[in-house]
C-alpha positions in Angstrom: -13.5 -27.4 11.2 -12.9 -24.2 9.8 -9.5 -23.7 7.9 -6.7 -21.5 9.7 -5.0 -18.9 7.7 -1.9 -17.1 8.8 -1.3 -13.3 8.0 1.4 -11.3 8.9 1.8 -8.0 9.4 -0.9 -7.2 12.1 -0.1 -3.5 12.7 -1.5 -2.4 8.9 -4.8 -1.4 7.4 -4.4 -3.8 5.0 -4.6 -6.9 7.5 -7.0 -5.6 9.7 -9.0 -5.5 6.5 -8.4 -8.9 5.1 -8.9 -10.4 8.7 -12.0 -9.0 8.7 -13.1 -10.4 5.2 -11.6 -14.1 6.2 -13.4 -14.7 9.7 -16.8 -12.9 7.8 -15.7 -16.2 5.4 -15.8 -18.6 8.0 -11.6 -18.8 8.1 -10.0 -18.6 11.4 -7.1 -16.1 11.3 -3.8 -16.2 12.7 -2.3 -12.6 12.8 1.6 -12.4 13.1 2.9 -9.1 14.5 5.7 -7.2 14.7 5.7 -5.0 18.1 2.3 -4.6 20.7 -0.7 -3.2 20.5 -1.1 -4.4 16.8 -4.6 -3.7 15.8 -5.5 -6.8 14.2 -4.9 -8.6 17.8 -7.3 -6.4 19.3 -9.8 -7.2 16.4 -12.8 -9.7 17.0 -12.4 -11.5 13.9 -8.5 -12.4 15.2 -8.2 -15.7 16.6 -5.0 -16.7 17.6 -2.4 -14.3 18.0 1.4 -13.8 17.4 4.8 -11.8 17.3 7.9 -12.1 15.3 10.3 -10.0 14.6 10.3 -7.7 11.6 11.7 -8.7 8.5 13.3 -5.2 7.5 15.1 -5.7 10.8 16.0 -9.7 10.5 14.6 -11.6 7.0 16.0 -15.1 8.6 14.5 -14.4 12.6 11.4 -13.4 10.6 11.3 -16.9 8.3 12.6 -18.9 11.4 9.4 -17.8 13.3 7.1 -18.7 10.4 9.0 -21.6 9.6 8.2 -23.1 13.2 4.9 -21.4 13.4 3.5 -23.5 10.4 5.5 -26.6 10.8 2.6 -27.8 13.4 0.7 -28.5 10.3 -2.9 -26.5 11.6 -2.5 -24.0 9.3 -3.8 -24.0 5.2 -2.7 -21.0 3.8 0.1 -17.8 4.5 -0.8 -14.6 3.4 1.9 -11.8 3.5 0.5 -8.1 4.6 3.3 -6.2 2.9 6.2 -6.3 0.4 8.9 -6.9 3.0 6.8 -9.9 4.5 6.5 -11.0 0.5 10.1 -10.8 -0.7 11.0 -12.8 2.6 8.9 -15.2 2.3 9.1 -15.7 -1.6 12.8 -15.8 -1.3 13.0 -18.8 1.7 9.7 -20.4 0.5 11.4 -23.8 0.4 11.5 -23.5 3.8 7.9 -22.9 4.1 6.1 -24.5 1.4 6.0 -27.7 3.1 3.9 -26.8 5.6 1.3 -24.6 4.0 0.1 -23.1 0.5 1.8 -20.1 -0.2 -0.3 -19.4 -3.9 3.0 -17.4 -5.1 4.3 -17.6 -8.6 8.0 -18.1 -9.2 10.2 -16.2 -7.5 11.3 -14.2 -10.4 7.7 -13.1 -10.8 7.5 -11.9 -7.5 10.7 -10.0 -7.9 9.2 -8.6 -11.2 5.9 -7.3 -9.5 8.1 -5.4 -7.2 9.8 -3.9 -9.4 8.7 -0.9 -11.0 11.0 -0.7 -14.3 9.5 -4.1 -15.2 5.5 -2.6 -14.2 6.5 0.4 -16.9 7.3 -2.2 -19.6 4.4 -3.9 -19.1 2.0 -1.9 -18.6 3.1 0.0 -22.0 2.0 -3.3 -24.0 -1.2 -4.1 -22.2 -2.3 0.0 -22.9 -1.6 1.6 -20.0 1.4 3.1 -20.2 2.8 4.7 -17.0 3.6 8.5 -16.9 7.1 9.5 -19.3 9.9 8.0 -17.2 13.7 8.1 -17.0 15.9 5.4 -15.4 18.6 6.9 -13.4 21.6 5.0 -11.8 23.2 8.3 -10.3 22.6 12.1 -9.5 23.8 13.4 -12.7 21.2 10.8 -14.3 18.6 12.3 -12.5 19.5 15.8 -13.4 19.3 15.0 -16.8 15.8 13.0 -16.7 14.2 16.2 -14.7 15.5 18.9 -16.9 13.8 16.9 -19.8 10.5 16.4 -18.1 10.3 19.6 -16.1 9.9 20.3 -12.4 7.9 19.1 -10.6 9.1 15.2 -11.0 8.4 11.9 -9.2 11.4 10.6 -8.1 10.6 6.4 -7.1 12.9 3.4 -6.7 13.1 0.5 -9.0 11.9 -1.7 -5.7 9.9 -0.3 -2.7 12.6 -2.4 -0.4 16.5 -3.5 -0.6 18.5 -5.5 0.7 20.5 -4.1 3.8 22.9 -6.1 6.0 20.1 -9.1 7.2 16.9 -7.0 6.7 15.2 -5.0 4.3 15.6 -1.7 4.0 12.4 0.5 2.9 12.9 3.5 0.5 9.7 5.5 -0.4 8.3 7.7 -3.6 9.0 12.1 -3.1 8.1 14.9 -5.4 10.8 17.1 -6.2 9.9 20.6 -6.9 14.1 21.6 -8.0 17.5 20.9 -8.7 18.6 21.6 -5.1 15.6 19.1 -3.8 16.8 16.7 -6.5 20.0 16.7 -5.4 19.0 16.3 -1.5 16.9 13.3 -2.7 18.9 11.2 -4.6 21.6 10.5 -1.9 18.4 8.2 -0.5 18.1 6.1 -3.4 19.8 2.9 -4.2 20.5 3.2 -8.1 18.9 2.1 -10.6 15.9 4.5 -9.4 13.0 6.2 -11.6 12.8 10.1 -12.4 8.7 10.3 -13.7 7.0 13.0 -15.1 3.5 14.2 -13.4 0.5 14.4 -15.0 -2.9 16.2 -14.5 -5.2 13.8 -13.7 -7.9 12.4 -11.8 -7.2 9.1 -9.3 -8.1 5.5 -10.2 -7.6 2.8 -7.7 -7.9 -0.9 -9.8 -8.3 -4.3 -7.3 -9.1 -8.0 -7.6 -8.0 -11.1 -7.6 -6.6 -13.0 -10.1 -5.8 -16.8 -10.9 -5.7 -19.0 -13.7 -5.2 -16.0 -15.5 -8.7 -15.2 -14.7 -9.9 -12.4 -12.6 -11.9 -13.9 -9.8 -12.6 -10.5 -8.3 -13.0 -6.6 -9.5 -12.9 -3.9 -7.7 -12.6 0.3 -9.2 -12.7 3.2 -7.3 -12.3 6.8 -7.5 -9.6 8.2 -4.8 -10.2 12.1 -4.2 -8.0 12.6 -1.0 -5.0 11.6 0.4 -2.4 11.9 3.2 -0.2 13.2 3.2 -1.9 15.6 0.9 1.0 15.4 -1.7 2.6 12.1 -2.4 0.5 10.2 0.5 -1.9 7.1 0.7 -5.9 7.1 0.0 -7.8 8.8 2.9 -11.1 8.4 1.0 -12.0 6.5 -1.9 -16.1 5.4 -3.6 -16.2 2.3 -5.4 -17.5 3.2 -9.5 -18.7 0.9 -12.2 -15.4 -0.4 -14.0 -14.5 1.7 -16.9 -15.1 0.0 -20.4 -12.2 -2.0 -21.8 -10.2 -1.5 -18.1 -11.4 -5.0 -16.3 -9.3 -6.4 -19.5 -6.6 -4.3 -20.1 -5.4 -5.3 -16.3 -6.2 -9.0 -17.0 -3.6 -9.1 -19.7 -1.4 -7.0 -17.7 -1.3 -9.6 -14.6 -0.8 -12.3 -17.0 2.1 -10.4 -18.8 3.7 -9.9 -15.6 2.7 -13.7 -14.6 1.2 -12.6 -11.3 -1.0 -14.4 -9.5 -3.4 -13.4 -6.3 -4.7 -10.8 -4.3 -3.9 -6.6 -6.4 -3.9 -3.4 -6.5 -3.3 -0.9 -9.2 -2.9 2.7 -8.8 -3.8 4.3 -12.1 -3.7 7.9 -13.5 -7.3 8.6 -15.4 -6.6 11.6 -17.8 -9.5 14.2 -18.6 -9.3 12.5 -21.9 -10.0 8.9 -20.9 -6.9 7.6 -21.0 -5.8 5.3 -18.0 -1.7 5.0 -16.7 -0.4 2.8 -14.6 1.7 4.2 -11.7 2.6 1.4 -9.2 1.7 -2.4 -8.0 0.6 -3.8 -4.7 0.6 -7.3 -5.3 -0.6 -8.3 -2.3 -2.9 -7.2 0.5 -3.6 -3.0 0.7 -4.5 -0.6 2.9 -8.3 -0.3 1.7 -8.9 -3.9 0.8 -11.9 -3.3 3.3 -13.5 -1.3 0.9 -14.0 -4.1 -1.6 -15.0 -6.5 1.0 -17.8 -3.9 2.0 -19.0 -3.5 -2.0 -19.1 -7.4 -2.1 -15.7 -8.8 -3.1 -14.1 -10.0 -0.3 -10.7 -10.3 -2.0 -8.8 -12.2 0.6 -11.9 -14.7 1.3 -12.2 -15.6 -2.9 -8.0 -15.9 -3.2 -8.2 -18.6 -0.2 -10.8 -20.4 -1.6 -9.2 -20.6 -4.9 -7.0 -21.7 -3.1 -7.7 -24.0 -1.4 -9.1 -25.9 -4.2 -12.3 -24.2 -4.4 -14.3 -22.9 -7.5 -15.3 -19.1 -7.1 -18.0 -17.5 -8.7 -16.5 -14.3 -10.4 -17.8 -10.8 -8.7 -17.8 -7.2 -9.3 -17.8 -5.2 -6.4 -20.8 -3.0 -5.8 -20.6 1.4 -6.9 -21.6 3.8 -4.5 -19.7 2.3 -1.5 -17.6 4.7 0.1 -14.1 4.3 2.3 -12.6 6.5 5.1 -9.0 6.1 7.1 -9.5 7.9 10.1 -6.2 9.3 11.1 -5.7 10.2 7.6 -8.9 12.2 7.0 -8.4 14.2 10.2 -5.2 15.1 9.1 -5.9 16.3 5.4 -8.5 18.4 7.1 -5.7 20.1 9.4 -4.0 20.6 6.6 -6.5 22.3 4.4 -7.4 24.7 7.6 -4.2 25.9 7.7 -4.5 27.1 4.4 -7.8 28.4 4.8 -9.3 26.6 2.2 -12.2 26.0 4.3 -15.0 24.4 1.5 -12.1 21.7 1.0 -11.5 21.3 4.4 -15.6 20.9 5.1 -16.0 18.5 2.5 -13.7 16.3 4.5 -16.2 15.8 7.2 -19.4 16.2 5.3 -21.1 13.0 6.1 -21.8 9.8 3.2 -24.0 6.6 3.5 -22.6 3.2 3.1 -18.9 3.9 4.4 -16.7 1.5 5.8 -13.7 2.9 7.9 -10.4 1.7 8.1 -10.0 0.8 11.8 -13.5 1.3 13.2 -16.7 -1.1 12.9 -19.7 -0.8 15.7 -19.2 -4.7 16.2 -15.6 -4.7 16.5 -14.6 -1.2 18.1 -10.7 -2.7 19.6 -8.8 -2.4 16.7 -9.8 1.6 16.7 -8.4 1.5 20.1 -5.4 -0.1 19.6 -4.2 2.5 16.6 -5.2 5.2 18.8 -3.0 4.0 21.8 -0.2 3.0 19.2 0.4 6.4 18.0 0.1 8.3 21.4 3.2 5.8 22.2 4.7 6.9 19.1 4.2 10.6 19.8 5.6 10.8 23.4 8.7 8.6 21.8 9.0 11.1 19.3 8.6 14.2 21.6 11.2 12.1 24.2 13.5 11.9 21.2 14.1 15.8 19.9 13.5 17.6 23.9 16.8 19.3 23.7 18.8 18.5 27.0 19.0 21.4 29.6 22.3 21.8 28.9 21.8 22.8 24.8 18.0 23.7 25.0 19.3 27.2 23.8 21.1 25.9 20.9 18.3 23.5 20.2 15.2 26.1 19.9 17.5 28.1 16.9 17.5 25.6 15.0 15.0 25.4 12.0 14.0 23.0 9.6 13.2 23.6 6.4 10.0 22.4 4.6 10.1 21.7 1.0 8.1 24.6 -1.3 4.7 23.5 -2.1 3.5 23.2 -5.4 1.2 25.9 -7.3 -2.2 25.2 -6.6 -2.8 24.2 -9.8 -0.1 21.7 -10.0 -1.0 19.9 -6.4 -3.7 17.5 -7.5 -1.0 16.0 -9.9 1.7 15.8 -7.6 -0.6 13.7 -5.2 -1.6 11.6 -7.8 2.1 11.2 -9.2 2.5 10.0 -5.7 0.7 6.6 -5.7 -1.8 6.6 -2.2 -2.6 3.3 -1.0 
């Protein structure tokens, strides 16, 4: 019989992706959501289904609903589809571990994978050194660290998620063109936080699979869009032959950090060769569908390592090219509106051997799902700011302000700075 991995995190990319991969494996996958429609229910290669609640909302009602989910003993492996899902379960994994392989490392590796300050040290021996950076544990540290690397900066926390009240509460990565911005900014940010300098440079996307302190799996592509266009996540990305020297510069990174399993690196490549690390995914990501498509199918090799199986290394394929749906449409809106119209064109200028985020011929649901997902979304939205009848005057004066755009020039390295996914 086939062996049953669990998954959580249904609603992402990321999943979708690795669901796919698994059930093209031969796994059977459980799919735990958070709310309905969640695309990976709707996919074909789902085969049991499943809601709990969210851990950002409620880390222990999330582990209580694993923790009886798995104790039936029919599942072999958990896989977690974000950080959240990955900090809960790595902190209660007592509770969990007897009932399944988890694969993590001790728990203060997984805390030192999320956590960016430790990524910089790293990543500065292995030879990859992350953009100039300043940790800040208040506003007028921040000040400071941006007058000395110049406007625009990167402002990021030390940890994508922190502890607030029961759950987990997400902070994310914003360019900051000025003081004033800075200043707005910071109040969002539990100290310590990161001020980083941007750099000029082209996008580099590194992912594989590690274990043993072997990489099982390899995976480099090149990652010319994004949404949103600056600071926002891969839109489309084409898999190219590894770079020489990179496949083990990120080996001994891994094993400096003492990480183990599925990952993604988000790298600056400068015009002079030089690579950078920016951030970590050490789990499951948004285009993971891409490397399955080039011929390393990340999440099928980590479970049969495993699960005590011997996988043949691979190198994923060149030439193989991925597109998020949404997100393309989107960046093409937005180059429209600035009349930048050959940008905008080369958005939907067709490509061979492309593998889309939601969509597949043989498995068209999940496509379906997403759509209906953010139509709900947008009526709740709209529902939410229609001004009452009673202050619709009030309502319509009011403006709100949109942060000044970078120079032409300077936007390519403020989306970069930004870390897509």
């Amino acid at each position: 019989m086939s062996s049953r991995i669990v998954i959580t995190d249904a609603e992402e990319r990321a999943v979708l992706g690795a669901s796919r991969g698994l059930a093209s494996a031969g796994y059977r996958v459980c799919a735990v959501a958070r709310y309905r429609p969640a695309a990976t229910h709707w996919s074909r290669s789902c085969a049991e289904r499943v809601l709990l609640p969210d851990p950002r909302d409620s880390v222990p009602a999330f582990v209580e609903g694993l923790e009886r989910l798995l104790a039936s003993g029919r599942y072999s492996a958990l896989l977690p589809g974000s950080d959240a899902s990955l900090r809960a379960i790595s902190d209660h994994r007592d509770r969990l571990d007897p009932f399944t392989k988890l694969g993590l490392p001790p728990r203060d590796v997984v805390r030192t994978c999320l956590d960016k300050l430790a990524l910089l040290r790293a990543a500065q021996a292995a030879g990859l050194a992350s953009p100039e950076s300043r940790s800040c544990a208040n506003r007028s540290d921040a000040t400071d660290a941006a007058a000395e690397l110049g406007y625009p900066v990167v402002l990021k926390p030390a940890s994508s998620f922190s502890r607030s009240g029961g759950g987990l509460r997400q902070q994310g990565v914003v360019v900051v063109g000025d003081a004033k911005a800075l200043a707005r900014a910071v109040r969002d940010y539990e100290p310590p936080f990161l001020v980083q300098r941007f750099e000029h440079a082209s996008f580099l996307s590194c992912t594989g699979v590690i274990a043993d302190g072997r990489l099982l799996a390899l995976t480099t592509s090149r990652v010319p869009r994004f949404w949103p266009a600056i600071a926002g996540m891969h839109t489309f990305a084409e898999t190219v032959a590894v770079p020489e020297g990179l496949a083990e510069r990120a080996r001994r990174l891994l094993n400096t950090l003492g990480w183990q399993g599925i990952f993604q690196f988000q790298m600056l490549e400068s015009r002079d060769g030089r690579f950078a690390v920016i951030d970590l995914n050490p789990r499951v990501f948004a285009s993971i569908t891409l490397d399955a498509r080039a011929g390393a199918n990340l999440a099928a090799v980590w479970c049969d390592w495993l699960l005590g199986g011997c996988p043949e290394p691979v190198l994923a394929r060149p030439g193989v090219r991925y597109r998020w749906e949404e997100g393309e449409l989107c960046h093409f809106a937005w180059q429209l509106r600035r009349a930048r119209f050959r940008a905008a064109a080369a958005v939907l200028a067709p490509h061979r051997r492309v593998v889309h985020a939601w969509f597949r011929v043989r498995d068209p649901a999940p496509l379906f799902a997403r759509a209906l997902y953010l139509a709900r979304r947008s009526l709740s939205d709209l529902g939410r700011r229609r001004p009452s009848q009673d202050n619709r005057g009030a309502a319509d004066n009011v403006g709100t302000p949109l942060p000044q755009e970078p120079a032409p020039n300077e936007r390519a390295a403020v989306v970069r700075a930004g870390s897509g996914r």
